[in-house]
Structures are given as structure tokens and as C-alpha cells.
PQR file of N, CA, C, O and H, with PARSE charges and radii, in Angstrom:
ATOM      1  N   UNK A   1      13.717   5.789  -4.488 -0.4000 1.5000
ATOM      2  CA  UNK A   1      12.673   5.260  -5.349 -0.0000 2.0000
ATOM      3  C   UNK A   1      11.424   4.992  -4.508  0.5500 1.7000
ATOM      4  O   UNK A   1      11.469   4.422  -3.418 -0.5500 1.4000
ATOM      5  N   UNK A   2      10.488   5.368  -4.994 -0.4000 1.5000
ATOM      6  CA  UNK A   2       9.333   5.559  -4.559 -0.0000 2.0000
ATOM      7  C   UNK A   2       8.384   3.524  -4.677  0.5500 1.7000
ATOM      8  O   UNK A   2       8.168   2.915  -5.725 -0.5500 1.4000
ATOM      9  H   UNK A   2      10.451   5.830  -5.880  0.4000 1.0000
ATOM     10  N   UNK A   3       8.049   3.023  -3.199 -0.4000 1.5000
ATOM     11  CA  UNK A   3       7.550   1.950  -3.764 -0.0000 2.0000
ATOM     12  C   UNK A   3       6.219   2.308  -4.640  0.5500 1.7000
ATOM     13  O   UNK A   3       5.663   3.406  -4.676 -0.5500 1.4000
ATOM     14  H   UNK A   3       8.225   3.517  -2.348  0.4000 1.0000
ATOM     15  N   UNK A   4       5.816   1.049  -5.380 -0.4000 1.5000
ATOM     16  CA  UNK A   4       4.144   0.798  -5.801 -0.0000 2.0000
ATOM     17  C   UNK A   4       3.405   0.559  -4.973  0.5500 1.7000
ATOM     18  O   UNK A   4       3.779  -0.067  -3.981 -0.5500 1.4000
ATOM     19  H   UNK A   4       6.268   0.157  -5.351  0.4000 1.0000
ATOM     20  N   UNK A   5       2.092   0.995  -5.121 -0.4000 1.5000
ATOM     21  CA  UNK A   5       1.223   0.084  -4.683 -0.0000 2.0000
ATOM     22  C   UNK A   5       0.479  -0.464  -5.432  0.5500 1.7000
ATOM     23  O   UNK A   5       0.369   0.138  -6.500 -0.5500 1.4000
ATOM     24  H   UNK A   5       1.788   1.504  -5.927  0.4000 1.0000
ATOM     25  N   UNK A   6      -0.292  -1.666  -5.322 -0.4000 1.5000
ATOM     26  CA  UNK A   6      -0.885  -2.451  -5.250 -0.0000 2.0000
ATOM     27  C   UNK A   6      -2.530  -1.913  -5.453  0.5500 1.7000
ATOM     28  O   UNK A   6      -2.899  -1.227  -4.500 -0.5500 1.4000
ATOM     29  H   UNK A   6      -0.203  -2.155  -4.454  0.4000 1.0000
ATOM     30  N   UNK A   7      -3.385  -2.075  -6.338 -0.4000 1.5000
ATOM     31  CA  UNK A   7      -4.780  -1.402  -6.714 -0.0000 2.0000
ATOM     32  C   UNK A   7      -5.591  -2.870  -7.010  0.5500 1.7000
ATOM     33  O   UNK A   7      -5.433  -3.747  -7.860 -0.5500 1.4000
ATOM     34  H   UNK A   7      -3.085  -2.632  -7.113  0.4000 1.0000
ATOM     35  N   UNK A   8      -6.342  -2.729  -6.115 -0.4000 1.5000
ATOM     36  CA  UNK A   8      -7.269  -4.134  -6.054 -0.0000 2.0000
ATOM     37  C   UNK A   8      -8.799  -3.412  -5.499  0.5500 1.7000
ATOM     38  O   UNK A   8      -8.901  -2.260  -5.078 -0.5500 1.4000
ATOM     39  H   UNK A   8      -6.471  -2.017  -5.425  0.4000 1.0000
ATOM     40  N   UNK A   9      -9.954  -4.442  -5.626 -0.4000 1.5000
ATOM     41  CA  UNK A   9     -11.248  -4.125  -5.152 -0.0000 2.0000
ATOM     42  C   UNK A   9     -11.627  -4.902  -4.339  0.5500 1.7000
ATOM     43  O   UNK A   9     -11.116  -6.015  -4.214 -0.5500 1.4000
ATOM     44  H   UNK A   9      -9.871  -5.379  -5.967  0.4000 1.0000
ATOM     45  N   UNK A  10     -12.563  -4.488  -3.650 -0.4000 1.5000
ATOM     46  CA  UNK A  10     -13.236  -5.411  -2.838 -0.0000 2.0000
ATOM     47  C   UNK A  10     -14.665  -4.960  -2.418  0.5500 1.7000
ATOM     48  O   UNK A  10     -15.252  -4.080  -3.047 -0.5500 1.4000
ATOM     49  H   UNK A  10     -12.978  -3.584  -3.752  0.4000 1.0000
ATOM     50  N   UNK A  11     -15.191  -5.562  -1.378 -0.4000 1.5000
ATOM     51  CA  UNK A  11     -16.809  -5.325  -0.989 -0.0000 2.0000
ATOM     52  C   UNK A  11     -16.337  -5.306   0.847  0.5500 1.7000
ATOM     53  O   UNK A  11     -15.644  -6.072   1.517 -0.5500 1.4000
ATOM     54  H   UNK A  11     -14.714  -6.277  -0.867  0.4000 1.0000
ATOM     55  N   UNK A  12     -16.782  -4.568   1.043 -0.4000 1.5000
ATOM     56  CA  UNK A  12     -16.497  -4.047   2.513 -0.0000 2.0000
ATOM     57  C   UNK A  12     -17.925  -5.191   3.193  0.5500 1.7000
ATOM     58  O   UNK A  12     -19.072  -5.322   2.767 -0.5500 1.4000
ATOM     59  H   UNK A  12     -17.344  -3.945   0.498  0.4000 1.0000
ATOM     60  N   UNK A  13     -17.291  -5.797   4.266 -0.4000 1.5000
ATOM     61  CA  UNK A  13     -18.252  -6.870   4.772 -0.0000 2.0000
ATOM     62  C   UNK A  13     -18.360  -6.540   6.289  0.5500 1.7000
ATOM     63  O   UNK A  13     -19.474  -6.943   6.624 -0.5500 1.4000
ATOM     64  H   UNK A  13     -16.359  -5.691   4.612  0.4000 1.0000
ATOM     65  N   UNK A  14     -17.606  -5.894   7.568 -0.4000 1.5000
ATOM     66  CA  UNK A  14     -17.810  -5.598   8.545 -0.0000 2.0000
ATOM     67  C   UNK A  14     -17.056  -4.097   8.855  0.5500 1.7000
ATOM     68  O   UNK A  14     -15.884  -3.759   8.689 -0.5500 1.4000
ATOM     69  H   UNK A  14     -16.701  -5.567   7.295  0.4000 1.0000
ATOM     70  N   UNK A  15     -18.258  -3.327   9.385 -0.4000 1.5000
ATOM     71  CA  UNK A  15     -17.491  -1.771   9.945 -0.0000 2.0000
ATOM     72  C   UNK A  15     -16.923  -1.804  11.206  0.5500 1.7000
ATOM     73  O   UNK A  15     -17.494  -2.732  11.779 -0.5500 1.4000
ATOM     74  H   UNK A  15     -19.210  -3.602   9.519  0.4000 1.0000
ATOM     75  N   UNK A  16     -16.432  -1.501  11.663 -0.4000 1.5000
ATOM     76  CA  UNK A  16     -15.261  -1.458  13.057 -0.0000 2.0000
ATOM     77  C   UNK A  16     -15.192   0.106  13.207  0.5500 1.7000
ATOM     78  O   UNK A  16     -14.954   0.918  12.313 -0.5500 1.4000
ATOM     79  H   UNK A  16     -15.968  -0.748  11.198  0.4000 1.0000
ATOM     80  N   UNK A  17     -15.498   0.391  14.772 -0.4000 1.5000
ATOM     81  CA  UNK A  17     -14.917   1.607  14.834 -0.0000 2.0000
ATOM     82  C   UNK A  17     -13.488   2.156  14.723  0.5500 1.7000
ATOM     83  O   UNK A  17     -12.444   1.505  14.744 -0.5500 1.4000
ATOM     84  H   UNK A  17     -15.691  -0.269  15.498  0.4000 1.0000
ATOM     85  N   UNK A  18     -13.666   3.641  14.586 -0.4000 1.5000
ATOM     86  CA  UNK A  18     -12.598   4.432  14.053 -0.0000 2.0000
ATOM     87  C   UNK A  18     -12.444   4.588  12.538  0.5500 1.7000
ATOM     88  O   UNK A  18     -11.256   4.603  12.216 -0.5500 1.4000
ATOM     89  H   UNK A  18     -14.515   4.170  14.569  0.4000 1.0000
ATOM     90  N   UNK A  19     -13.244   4.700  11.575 -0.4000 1.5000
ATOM     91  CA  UNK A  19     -13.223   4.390  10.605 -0.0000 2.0000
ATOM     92  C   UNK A  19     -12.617   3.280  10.225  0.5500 1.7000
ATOM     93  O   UNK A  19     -12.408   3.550   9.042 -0.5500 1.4000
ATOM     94  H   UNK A  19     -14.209   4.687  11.836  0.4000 1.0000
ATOM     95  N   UNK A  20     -12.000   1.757  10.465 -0.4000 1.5000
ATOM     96  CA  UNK A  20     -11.831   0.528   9.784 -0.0000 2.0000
ATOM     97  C   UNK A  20     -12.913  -0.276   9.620  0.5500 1.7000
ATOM     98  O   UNK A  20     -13.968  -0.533  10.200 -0.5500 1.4000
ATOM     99  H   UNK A  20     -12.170   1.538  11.426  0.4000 1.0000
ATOM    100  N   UNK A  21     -12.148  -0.680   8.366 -0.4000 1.5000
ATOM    101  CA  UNK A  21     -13.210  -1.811   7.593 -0.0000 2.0000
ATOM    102  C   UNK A  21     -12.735  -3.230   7.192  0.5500 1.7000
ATOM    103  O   UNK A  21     -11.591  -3.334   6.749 -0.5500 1.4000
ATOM    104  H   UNK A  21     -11.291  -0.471   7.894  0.4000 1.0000
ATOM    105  N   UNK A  22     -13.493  -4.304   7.306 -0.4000 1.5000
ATOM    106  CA  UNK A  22     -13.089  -5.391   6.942 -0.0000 2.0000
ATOM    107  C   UNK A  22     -13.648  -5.376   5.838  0.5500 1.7000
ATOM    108  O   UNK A  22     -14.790  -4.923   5.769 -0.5500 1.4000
ATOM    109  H   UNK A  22     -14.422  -4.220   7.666  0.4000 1.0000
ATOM    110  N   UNK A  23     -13.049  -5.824   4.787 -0.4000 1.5000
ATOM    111  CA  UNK A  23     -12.809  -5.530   3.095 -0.0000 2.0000
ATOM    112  C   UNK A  23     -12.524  -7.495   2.584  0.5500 1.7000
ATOM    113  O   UNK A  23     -11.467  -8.125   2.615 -0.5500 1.4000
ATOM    114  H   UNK A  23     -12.121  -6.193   4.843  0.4000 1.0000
ATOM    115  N   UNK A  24     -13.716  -7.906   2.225 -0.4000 1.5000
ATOM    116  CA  UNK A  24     -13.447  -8.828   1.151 -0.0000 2.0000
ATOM    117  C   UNK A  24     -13.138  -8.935  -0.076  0.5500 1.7000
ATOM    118  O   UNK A  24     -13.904  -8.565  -0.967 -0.5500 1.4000
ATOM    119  H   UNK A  24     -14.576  -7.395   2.200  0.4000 1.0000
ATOM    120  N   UNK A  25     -11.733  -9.562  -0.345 -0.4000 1.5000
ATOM    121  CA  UNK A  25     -11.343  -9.456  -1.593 -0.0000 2.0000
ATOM    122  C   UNK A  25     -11.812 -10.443  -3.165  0.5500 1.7000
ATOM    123  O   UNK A  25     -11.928 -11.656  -2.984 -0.5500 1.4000
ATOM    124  H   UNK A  25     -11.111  -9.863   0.378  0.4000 1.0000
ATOM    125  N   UNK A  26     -12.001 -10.038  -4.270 -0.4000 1.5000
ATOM    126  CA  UNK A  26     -12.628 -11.238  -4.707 -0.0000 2.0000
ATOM    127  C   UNK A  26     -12.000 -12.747  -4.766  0.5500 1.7000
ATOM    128  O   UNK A  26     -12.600 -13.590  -5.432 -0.5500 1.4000
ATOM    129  H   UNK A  26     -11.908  -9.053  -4.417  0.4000 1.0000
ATOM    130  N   UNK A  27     -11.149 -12.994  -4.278 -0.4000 1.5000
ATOM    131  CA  UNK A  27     -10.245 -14.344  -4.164 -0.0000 2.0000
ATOM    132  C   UNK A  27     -10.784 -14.510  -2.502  0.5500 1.7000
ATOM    133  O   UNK A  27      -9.937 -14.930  -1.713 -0.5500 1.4000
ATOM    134  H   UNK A  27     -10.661 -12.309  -3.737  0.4000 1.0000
ATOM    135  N   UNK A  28     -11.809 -14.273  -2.106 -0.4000 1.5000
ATOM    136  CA  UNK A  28     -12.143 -14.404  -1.061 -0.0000 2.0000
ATOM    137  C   UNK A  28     -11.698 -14.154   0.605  0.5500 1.7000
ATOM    138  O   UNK A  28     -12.198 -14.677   1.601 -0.5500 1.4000
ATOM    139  H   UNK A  28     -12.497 -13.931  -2.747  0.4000 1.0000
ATOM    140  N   UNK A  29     -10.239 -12.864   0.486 -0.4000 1.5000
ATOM    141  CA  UNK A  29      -9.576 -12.964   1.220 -0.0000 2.0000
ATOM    142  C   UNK A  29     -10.049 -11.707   2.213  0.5500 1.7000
ATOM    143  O   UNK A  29     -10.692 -10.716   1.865 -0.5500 1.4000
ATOM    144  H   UNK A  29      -9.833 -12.440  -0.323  0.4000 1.0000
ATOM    145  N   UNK A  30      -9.667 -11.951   3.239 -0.4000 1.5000
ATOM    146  CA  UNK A  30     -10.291 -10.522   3.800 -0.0000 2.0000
ATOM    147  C   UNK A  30      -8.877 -10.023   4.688  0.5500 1.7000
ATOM    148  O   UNK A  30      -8.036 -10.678   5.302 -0.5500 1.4000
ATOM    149  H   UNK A  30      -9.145 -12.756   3.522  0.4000 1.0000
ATOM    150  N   UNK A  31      -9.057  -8.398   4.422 -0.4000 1.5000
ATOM    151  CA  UNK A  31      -8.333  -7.334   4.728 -0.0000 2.0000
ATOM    152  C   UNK A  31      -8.746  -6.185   5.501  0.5500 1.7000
ATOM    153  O   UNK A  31      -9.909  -5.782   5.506 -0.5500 1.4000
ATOM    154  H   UNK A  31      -9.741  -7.865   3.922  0.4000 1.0000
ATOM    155  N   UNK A  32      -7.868  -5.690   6.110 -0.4000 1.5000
ATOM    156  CA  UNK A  32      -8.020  -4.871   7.363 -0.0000 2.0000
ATOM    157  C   UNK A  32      -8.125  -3.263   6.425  0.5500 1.7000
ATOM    158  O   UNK A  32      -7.174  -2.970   5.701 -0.5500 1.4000
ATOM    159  H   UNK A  32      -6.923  -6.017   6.106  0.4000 1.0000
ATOM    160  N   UNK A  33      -8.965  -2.604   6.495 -0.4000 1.5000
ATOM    161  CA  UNK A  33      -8.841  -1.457   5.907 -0.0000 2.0000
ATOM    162  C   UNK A  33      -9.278  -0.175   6.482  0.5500 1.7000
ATOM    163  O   UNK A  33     -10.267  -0.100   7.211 -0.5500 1.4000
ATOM    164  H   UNK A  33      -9.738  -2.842   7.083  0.4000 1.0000
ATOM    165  N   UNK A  34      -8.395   1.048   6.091 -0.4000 1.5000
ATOM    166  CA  UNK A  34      -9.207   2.324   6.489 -0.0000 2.0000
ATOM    167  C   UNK A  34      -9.176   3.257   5.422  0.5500 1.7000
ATOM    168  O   UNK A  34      -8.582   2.912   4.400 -0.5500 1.4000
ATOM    169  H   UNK A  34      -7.592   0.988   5.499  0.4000 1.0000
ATOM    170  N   UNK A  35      -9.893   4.765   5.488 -0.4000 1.5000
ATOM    171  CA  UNK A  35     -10.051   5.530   5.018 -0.0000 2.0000
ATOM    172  C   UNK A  35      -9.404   6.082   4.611  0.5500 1.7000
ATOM    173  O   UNK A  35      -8.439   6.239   5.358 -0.5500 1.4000
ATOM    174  H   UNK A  35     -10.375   5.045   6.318  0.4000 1.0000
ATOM    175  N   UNK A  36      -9.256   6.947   3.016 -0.4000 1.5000
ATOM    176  CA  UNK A  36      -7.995   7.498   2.832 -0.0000 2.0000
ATOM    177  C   UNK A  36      -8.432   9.139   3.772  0.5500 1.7000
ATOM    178  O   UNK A  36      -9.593   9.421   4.070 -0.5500 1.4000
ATOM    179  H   UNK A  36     -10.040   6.819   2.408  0.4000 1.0000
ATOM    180  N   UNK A  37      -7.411   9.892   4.052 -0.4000 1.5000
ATOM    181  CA  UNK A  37      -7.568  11.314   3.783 -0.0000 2.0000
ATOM    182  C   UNK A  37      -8.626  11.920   3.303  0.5500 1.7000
ATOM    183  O   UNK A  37      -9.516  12.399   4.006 -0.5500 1.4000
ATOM    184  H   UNK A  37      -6.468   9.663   3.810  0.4000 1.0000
ATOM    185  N   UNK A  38      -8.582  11.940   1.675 -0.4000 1.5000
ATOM    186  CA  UNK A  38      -9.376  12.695   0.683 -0.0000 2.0000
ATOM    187  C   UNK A  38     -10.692  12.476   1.250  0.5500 1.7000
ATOM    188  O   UNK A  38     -11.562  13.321   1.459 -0.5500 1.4000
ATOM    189  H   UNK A  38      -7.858  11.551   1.104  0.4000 1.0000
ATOM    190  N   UNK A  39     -10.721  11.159   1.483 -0.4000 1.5000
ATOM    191  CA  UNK A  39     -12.306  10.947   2.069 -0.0000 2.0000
ATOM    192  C   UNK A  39     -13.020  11.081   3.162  0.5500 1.7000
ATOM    193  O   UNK A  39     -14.233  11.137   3.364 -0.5500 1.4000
ATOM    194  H   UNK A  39     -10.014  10.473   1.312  0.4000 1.0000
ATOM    195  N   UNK A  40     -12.037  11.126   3.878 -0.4000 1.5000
ATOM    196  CA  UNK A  40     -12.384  11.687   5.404 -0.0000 2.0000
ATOM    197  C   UNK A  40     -12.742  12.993   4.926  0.5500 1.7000
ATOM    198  O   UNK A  40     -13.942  13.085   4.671 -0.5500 1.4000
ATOM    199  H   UNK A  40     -11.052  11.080   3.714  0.4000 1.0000
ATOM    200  N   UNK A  41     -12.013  14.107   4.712 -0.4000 1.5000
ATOM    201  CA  UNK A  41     -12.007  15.435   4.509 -0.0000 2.0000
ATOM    202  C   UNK A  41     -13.408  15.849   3.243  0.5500 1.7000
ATOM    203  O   UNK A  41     -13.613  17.046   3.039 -0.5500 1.4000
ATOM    204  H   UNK A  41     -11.038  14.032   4.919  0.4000 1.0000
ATOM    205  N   UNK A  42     -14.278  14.794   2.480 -0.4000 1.5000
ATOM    206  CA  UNK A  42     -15.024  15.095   2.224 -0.0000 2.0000
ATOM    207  C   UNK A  42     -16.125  14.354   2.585  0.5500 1.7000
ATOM    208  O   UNK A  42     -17.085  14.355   1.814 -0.5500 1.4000
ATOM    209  H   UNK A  42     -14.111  13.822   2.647  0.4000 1.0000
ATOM    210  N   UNK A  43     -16.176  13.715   3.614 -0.4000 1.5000
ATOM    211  CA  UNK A  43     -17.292  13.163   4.507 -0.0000 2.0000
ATOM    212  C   UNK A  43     -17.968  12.043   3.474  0.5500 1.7000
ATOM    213  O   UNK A  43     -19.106  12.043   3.004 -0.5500 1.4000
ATOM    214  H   UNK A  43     -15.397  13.714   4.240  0.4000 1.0000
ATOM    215  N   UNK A  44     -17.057  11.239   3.310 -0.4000 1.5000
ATOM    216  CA  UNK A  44     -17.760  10.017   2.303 -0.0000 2.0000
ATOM    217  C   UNK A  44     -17.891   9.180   3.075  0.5500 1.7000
ATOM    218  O   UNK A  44     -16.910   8.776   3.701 -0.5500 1.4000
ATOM    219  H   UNK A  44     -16.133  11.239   3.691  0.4000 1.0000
ATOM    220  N   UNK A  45     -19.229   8.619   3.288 -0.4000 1.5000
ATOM    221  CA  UNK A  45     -20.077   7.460   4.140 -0.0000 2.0000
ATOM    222  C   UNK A  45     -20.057   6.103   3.275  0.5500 1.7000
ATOM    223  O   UNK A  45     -20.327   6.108   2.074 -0.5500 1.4000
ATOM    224  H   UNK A  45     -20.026   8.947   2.780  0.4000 1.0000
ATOM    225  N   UNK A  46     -19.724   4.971   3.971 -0.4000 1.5000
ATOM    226  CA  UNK A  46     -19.373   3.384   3.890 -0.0000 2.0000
ATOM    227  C   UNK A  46     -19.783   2.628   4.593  0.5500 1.7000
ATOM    228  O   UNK A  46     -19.339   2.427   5.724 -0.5500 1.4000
ATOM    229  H   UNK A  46     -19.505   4.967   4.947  0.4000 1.0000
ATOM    230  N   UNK A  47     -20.823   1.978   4.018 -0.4000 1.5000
ATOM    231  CA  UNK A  47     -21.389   1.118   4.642 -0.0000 2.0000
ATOM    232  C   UNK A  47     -21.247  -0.624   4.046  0.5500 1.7000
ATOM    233  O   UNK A  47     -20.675  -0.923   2.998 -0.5500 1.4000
ATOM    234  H   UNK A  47     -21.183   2.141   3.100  0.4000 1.0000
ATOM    235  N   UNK A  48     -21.802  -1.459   4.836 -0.4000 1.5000
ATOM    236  CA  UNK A  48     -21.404  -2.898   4.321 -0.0000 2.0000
ATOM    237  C   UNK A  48     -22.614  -2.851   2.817  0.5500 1.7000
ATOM    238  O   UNK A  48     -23.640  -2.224   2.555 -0.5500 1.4000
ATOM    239  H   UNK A  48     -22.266  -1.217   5.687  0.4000 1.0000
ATOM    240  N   UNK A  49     -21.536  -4.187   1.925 -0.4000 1.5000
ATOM    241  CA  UNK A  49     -21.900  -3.976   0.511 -0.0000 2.0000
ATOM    242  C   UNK A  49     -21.541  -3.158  -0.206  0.5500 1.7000
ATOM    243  O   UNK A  49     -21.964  -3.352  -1.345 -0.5500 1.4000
ATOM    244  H   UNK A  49     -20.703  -4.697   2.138  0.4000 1.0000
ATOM    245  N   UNK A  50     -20.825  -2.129  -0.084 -0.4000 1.5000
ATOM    246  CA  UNK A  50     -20.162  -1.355  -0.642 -0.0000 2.0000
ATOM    247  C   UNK A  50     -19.204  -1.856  -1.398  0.5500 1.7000
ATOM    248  O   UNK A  50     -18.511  -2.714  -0.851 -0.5500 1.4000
ATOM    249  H   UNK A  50     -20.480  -1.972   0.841  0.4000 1.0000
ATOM    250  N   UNK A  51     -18.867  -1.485  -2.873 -0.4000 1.5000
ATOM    251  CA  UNK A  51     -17.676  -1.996  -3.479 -0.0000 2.0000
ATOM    252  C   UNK A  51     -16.687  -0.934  -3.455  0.5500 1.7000
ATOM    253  O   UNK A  51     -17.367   0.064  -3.691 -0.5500 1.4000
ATOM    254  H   UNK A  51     -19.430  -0.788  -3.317  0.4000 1.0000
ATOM    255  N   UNK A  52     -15.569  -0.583  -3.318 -0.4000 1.5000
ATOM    256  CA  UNK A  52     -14.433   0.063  -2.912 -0.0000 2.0000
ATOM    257  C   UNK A  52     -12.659  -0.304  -3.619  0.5500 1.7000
ATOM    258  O   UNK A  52     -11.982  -1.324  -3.738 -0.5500 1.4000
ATOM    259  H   UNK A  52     -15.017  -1.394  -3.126  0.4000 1.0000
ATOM    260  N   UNK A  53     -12.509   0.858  -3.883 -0.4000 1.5000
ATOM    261  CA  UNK A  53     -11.180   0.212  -4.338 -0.0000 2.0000
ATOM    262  C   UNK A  53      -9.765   0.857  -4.069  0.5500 1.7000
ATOM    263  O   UNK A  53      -9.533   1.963  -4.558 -0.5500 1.4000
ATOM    264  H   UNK A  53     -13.059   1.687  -3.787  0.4000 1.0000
ATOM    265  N   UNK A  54      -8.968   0.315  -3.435 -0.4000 1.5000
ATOM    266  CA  UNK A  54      -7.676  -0.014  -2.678 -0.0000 2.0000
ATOM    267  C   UNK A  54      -7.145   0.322  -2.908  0.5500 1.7000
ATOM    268  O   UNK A  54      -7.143   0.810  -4.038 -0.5500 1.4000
ATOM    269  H   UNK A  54      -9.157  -0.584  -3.039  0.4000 1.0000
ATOM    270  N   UNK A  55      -5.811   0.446  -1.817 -0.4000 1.5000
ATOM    271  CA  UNK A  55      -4.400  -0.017  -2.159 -0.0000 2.0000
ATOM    272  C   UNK A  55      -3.715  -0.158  -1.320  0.5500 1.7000
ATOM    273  O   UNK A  55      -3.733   0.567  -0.326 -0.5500 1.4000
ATOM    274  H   UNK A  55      -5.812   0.050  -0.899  0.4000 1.0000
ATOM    275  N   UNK A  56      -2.720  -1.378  -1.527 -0.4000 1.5000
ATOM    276  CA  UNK A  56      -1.760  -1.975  -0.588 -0.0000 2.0000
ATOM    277  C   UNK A  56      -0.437  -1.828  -0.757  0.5500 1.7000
ATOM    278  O   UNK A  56      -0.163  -1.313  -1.841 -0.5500 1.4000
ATOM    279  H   UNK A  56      -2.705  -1.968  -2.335  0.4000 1.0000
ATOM    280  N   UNK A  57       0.397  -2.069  -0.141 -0.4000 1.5000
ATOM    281  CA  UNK A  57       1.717  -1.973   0.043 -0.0000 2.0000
ATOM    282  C   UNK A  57       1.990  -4.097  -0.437  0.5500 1.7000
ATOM    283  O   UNK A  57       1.359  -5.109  -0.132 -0.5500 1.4000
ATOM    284  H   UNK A  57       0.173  -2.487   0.740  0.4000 1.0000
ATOM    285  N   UNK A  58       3.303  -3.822  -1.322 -0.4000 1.5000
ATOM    286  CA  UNK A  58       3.473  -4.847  -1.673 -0.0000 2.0000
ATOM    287  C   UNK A  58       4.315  -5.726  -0.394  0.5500 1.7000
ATOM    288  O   UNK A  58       4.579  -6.904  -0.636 -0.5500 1.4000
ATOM    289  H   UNK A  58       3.816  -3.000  -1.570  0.4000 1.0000
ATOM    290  N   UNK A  59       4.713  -5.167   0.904 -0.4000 1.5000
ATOM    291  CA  UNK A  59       4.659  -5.628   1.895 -0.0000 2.0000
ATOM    292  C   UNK A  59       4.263  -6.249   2.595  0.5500 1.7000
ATOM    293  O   UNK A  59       4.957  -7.139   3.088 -0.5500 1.4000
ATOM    294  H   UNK A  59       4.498  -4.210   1.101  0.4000 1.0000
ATOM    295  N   UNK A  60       2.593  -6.002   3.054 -0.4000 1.5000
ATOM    296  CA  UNK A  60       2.112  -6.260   4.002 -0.0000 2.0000
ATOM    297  C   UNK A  60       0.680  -6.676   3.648  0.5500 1.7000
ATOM    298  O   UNK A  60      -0.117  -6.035   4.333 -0.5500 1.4000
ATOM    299  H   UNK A  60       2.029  -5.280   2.653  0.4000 1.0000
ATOM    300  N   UNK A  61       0.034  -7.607   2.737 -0.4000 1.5000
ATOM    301  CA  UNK A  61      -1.156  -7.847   2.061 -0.0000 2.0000
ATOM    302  C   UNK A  61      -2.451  -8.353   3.134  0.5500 1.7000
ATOM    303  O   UNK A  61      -3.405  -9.072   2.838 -0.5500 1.4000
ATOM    304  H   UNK A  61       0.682  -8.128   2.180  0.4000 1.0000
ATOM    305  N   UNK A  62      -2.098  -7.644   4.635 -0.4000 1.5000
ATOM    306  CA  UNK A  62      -3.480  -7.654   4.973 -0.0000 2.0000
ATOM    307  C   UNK A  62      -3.751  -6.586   5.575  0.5500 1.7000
ATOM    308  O   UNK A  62      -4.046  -6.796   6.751 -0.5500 1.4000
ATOM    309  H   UNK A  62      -1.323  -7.060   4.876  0.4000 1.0000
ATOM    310  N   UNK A  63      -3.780  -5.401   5.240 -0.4000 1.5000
ATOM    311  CA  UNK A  63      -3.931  -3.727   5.298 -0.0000 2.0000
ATOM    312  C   UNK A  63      -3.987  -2.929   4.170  0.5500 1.7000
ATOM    313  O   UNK A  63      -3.110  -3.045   3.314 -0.5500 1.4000
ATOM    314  H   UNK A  63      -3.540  -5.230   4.284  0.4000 1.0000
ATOM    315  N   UNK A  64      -4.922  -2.106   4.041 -0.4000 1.5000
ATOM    316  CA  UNK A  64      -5.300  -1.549   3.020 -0.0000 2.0000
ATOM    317  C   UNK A  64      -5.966  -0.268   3.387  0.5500 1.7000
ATOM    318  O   UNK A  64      -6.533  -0.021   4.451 -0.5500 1.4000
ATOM    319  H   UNK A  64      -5.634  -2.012   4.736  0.4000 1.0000
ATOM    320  N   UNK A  65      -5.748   0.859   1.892 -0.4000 1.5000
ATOM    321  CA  UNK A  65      -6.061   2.325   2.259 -0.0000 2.0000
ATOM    322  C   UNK A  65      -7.272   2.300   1.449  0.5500 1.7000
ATOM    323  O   UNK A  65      -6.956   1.888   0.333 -0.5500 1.4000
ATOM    324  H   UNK A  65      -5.288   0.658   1.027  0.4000 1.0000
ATOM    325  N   UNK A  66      -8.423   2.539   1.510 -0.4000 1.5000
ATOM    326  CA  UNK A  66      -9.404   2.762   0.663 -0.0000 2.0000
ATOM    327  C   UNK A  66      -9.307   4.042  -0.090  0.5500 1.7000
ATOM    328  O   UNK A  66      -9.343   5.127   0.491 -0.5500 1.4000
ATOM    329  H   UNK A  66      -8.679   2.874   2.417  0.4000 1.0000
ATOM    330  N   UNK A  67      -9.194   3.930  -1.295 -0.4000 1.5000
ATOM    331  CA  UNK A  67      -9.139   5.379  -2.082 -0.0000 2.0000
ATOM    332  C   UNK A  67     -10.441   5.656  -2.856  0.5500 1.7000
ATOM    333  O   UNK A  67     -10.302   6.623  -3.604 -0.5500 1.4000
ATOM    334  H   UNK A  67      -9.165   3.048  -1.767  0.4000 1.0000
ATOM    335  N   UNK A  68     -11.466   5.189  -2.895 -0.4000 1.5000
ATOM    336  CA  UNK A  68     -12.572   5.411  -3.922 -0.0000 2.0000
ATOM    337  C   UNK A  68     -13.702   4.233  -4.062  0.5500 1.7000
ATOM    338  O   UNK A  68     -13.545   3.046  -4.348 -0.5500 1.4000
ATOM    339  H   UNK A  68     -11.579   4.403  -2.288  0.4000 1.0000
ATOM    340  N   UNK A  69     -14.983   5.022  -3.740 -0.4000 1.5000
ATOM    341  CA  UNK A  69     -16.071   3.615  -3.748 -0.0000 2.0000
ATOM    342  C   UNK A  69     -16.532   3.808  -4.847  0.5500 1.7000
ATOM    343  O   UNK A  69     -16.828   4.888  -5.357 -0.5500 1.4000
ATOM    344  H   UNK A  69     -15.110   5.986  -3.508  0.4000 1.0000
ATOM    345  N   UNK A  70     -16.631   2.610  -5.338 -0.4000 1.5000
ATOM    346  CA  UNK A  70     -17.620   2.478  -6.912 -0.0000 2.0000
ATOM    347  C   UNK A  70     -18.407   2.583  -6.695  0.5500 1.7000
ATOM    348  O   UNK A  70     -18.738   2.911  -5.555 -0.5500 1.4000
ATOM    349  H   UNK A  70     -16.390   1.733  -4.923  0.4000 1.0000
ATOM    350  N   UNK A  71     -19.397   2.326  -7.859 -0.4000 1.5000
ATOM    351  CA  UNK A  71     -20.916   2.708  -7.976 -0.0000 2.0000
ATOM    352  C   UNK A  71     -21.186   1.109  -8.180  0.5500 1.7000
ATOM    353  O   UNK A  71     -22.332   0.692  -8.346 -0.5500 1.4000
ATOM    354  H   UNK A  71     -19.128   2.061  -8.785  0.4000 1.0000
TER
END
């Protein structure tokens, strides 16, 4: 069985090299995040203020895959 994940948003507040991001959540929590794949491979640029949206492993709630930035 395949786990869930976890689909939440946030606003990306500090860039870190290697593509990670520190990702504020709206409950004010902040999370360690990086890039998915898809987005690497189509050169999608992230910068702070950005709203972005997630996903976590119901494991480990301070790491996160970014799958898609909002508008």
C-alpha cells in the first residue's frame, strides 16, 4: 500500500543553496523544502514571497517536496 501524502501551502521565506527552501506554513510553521523533479526539468524559478504548494510525508512534518507555485 502506497502511503499519502499530505498537500498543504505555504510562502517560501528563505532560499538556501542547492535548490532548498525555507517554506512558511500558514499556522506559522516553517519547513525545510526542495524542488520537485517536474520542476527542475522545466526550469521553474522561486524566489522569496512566492506561494507554493506541497507535499509531505505523514512521517516527517518538517520536509517537504514542492510540486507547483501559485499565482
Amino acid at each position: 500500500m502506497k502511503e499519502q501524502h499530505l498537500e498543504i501551502e505555504g510562502v517560501i521565506n528563505t532560499v538556501l543553496p542547492g535548490t532548498m527552501f525555507r517554506v512558511e506554513l500558514d499556522n506559522k510553521h516553517l519547513v525545510l523544502a526542495t524542488i520537485s523533479g517536474k520542476m527542475r526539468k522545466r526550469w521553474v524559478r522561486l524566489t522569496v514571497g512566492d506561494r507554493v504548494k506541497m507535499e509531505m510525508s505523514p512521517y516527517d512534518l518538517n520536509k517537504a517536496r514542492i510540486i507547483w507555485r501559485l499565482r
